[in-house]
C-alpha positions as CSV (number, residue, x, y, z in Angstrom):
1,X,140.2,75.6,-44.8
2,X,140.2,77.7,-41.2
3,X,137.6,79.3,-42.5
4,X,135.3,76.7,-43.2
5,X,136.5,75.0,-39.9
6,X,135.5,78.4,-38.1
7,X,131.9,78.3,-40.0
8,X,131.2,74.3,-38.7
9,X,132.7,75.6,-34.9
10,X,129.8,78.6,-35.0
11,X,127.0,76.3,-36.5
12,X,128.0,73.5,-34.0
13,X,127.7,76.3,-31.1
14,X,124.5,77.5,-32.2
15,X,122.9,74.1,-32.2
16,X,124.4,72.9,-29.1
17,X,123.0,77.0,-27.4
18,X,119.6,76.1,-28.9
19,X,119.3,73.0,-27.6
20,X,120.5,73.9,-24.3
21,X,117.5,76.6,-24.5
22,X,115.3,74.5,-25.6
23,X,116.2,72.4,-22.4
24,X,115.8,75.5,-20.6
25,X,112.4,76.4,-21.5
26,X,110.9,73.1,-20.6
27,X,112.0,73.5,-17.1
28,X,111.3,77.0,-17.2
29,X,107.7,75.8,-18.2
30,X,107.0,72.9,-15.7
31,X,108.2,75.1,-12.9
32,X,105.9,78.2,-13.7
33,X,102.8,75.9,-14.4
34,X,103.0,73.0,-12.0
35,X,101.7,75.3,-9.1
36,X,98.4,75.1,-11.3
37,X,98.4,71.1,-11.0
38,X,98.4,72.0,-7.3
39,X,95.1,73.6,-7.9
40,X,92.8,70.1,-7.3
41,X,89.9,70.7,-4.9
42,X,91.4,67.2,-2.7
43,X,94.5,69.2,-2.3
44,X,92.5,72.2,-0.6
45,X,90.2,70.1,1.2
46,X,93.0,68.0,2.5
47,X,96.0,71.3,3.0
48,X,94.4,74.3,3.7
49,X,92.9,74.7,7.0
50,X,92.1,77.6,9.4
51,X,95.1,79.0,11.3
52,X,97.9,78.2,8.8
53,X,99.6,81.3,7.6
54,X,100.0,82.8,4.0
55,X,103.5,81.3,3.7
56,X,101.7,77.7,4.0
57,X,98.9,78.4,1.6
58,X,101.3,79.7,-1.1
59,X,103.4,76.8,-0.6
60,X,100.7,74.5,-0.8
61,X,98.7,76.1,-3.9
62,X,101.1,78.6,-5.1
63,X,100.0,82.2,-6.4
64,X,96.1,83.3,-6.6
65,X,94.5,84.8,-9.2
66,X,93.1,87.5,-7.5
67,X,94.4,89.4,-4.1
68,X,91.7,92.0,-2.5
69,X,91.9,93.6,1.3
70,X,89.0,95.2,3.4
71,X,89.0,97.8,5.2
72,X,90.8,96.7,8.2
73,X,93.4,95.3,5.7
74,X,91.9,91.6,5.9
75,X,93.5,89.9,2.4
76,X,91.5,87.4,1.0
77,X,92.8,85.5,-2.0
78,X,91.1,83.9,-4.6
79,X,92.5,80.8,-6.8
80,X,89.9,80.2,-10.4
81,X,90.6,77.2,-12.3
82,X,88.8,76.0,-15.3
83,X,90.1,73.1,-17.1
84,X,88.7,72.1,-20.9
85,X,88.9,68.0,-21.3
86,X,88.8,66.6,-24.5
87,X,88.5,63.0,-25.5
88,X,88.4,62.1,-29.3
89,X,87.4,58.9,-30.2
90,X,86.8,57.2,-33.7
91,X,88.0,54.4,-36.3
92,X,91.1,54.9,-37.9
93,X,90.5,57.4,-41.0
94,X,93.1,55.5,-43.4
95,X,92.2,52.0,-43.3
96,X,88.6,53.2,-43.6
97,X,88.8,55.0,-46.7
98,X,91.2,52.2,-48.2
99,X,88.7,50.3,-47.7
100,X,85.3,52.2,-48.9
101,X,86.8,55.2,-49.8
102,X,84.6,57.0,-46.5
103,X,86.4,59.1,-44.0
104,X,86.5,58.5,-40.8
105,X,84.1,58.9,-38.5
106,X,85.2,60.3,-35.1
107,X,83.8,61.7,-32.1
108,X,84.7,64.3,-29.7
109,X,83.7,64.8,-26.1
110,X,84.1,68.3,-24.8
111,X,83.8,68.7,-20.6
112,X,85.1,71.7,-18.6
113,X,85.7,71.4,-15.0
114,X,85.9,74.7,-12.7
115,X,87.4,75.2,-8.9
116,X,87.1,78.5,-7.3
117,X,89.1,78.7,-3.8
118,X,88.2,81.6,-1.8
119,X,90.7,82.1,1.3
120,X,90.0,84.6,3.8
121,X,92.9,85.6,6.6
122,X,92.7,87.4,9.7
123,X,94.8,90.3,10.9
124,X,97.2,88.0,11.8
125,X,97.6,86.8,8.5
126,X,96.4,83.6,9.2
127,X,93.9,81.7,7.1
128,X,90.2,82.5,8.7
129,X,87.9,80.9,6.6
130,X,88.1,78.3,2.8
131,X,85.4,78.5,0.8
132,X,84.9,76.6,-2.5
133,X,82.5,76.0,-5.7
134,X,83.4,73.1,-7.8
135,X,81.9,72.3,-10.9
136,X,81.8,70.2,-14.1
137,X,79.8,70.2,-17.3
């Protein structure tokens, strides 16, 4: 009987420690990835302006993609986004083939949207120049 008692004690445990995990990992998830939702060209055009320092972009649009530095040790930074949209549209697939024994028909709308950010900082390490190329197709 302790025994079995024990068994029910682990098994509760390791439910309740993979739940907690599970918990875990969504948060863990929407804190590493939100700084992409940052990432909207309004956010750079209305943010990110000359004189603010790295601190401030980071803050603002989080980590680039891509960190180079000239000669004179000028860093520019580079944020790429591409996004793939997909809308699906049809009848529904069941009461269409009760009805005539057809499938569904269904159709699907495939768009990808791009934003490249290029942020160039002085020796001061404050931002110089925003550049950026948005696009959609």
């Amino acid at each position: 009987m302790i025994q079995k008692n024990v068994s029910i004690v682990i098994i509760c445990g390791t439910l309740l420690a993979t739940l907690c995990t599970s918990c875990n990992a969504g948060r863990f998830y929407d804190e590493t990835y939100s700084e992409t939702a940052r990432l909207e060209l309004g956010n750079v055009q209305k943010e990110i302006c000359e004189g603010m320092s790295q601190d401030q972009v980071a803050m603002n649009l989080g980590s680039p993609n891509i960190v180079t530095a000239d000669k004179d040790k000028k860093e520019t930074w580079i944020y790429d986004k591409i996004a793939t949209e997909v809308r699906q549209s049809g009848s529904c697939g069941l009461i269409l083939f009760c009805q005539t024994g057809a499938d569904y028909v269904s159709r699907r709308d495939v768009s990808q949207k791009t934003l490249t950010v290029v942020i160039k900082f002085d020796a001061d390490r404050k931002v110089e120049s925003v550049s950026y190329h948005s696009s959609k197709f």
